[in-house]
N, C-alpha and C positions, 0 to 999 in steps of 0.2 A: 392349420397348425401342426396336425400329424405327421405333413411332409415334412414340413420343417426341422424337426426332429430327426427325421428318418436321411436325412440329407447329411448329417454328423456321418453315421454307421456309411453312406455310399460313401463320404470324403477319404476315412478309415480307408478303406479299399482301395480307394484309387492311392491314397498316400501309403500302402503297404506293396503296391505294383511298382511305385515307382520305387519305392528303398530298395527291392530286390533284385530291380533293374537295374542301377546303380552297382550294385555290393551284396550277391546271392547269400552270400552266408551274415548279414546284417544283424537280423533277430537273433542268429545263433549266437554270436559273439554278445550282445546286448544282453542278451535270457543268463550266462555264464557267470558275472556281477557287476557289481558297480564299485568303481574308485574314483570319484570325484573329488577333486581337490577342493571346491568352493562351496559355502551353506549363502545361500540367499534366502535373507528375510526380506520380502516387497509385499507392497500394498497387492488386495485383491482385488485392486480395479484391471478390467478384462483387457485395459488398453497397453499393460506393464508386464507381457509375458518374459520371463527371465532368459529362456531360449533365445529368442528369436531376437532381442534386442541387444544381445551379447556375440550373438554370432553362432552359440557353440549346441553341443549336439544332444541329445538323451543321454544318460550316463554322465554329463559332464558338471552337470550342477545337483545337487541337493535342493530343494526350495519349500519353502515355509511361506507361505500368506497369508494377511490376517489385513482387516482395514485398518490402513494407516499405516502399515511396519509397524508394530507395534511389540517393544520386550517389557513383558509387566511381569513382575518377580511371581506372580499367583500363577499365572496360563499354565497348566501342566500341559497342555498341547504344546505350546511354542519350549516351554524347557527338554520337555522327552525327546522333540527333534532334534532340539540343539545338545542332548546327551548322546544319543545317538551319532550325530554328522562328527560331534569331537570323539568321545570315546571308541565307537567301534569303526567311522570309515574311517575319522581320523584326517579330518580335512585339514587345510592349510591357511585357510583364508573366508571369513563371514563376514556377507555383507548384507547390510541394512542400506535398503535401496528403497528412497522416498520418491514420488513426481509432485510435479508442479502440479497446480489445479485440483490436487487432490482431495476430494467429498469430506474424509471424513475430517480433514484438518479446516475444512470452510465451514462443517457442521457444527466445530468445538468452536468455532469464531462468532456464531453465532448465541443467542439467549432463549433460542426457540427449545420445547420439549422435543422428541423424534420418537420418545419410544426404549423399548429394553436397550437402543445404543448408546445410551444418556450414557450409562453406569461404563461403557467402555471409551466415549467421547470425554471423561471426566479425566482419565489419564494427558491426554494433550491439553487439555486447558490447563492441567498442572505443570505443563511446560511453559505453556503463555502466560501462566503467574510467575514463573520463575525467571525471565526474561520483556517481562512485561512494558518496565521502560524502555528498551531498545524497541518493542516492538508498538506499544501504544506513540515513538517519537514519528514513525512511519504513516506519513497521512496517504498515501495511495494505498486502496486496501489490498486490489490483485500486490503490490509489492508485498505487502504486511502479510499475505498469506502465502506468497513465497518463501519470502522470510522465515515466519513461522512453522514450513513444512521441512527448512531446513535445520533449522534451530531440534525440532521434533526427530531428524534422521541422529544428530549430535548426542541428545539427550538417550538416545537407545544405544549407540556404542556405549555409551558409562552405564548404562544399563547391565550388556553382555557383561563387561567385563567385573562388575559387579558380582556374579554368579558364582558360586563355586565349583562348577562346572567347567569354565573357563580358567580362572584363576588354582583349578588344581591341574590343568593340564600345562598354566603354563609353569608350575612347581616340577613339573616331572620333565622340564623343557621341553615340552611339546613346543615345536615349530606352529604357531599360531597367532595369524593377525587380525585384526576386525577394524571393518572400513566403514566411513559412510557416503555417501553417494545418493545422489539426485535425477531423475529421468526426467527429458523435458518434453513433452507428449505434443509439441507441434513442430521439433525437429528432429526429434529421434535421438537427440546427443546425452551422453551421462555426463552428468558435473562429477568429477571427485572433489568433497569437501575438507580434502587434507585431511581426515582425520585419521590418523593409523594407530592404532593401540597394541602395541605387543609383550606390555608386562602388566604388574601390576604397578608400576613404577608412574603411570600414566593416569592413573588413578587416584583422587585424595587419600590420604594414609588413613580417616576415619573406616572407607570399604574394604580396606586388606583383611585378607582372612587369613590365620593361624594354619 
C-alpha cells in the first residue's frame, strides 16, 4: 500500500520531465497567474476530470467538485468559488457538468439510509419531486436515471443564476453565460443540454433580485 502512494510523487516527476521537455519555461509562465475563461462545476467522481476530457490545459479551467454537481444556496464552499471565478478572474462562461451513471443521483433514486450523505442526497430527490411525472412515466430505470442526472444538471443552472453573485454581475453587464452539460463515462462524449443562460431574463421573475 506504501508503494502505492509513493508511485503518485514518482508520476509527479516524471510528468514535470516531460512539461519541461516540451516548453522549458512551463511552470514559469504557469506560477506568473491564472486567466481562465471557464468555472466547472462537475461531479467528484474520479472518472470526470475537467482537464483531460476537455482537451485543455492547467490554467485553463477554474473547477469546483462536489457529488453530483451540486449548487445549494447554503455551500459557502461552492458560493466562495463561484465569488471568486466571477468577481475577481472574472470568467466567461460556468458549467455545471453532470455524467451518466452517476453514484450520488442512483443513491437519491434509491430509499436506502447511506449515512451523513442523506442530508446532501435530499437535494436531488427534491429534483425528482419536482419532475417526478416525467420521470416515474420512465419504466427503464438506467434511462430514469439518465434522465434524472440530466433533469439534476438543468435544475443547478436556475440555481447559479438564482445567486446574486451571478445576477449582480450580470447587472454590471458582465459578459457571462452558464451551461449545462452531460459526460457520458463509456464514450468519452459531452452532451450539451441546450441550456444557456445569460440574463436574468432566463429566469422566472419570482428569482430576480433588486
Amino acid at each position: 500500500m506504501e508503494k502505492s502512494y509513493k508511485k503518485l510523487l514518482e508520476n509527479n516527476k516524471q510528468w514535470v520531465a516531460d512539461q519541461l521537455a516540451i516548453e522549458p519555461n512551463y511552470f514559469e509562465k504557469l506560477a506568473n497567474s491564472q486567466n481562465p475563461e471557464y468555472l466547472w462545476i462537475g461531479c467528484s467522481d474520479s472518472r470526470v476530470p475537467a482537464n483531460q476530457i476537455t482537451g485543455t490545459s492547467p490554467g485553463d479551467i477554474f473547477v469546483h467538485r462536489n457529488i453530483a454537481n451540486m449548487v445549494i444556496h447554503s455551500d459557502m464552499n461552492m458560493l466562495s468559488v463561484l465569488s471568486y471565478a466571477v468577481e475577481v478572474l472574472k470568467v466567461k462562461h460556468v458549467i455545471v457538468c453532470g455524467h451518466y451513471g452517476c453514484g450520488g443521483v442512483l443513491a437519491a433514486m434509491e430509499n436506502k439510509q447511506f449515512g451523513l450523505i442523506d442530508n446532501w442526497l435530499r437535494h436531488i430527490k427534491d429534483v425528482y419531486r419536482l419532475h417526478f411525472k416525467e420521470l416515474d412515466a420512465i419504466t427503464n430505470k438506467k434511462d430514469r436515471a439518465d434522465r434524472l442526472v440530466e433533469l439534476n444538471v438543468i435544475e443547478q443552472v436556475q440555481d447559479l443564476g438564482k445567486t446574486s453573485i451571478v445576477q449582480n454581475a450580470w447587472k454590471r453587464e458582465q459578459p457571462l453565460h452558464i451551461h449545462g452539460w452531460v459526460y457520458d463515462v463509456k464514450d468519452g462524449i459531452i452532451k450539451d443540454l441546450d441550456v444557456n443562460f445569460k440574463g436574468t431574463k432566463d429566469l422566472h421573475s419570482v428569482f430576480h433580485l433588486d
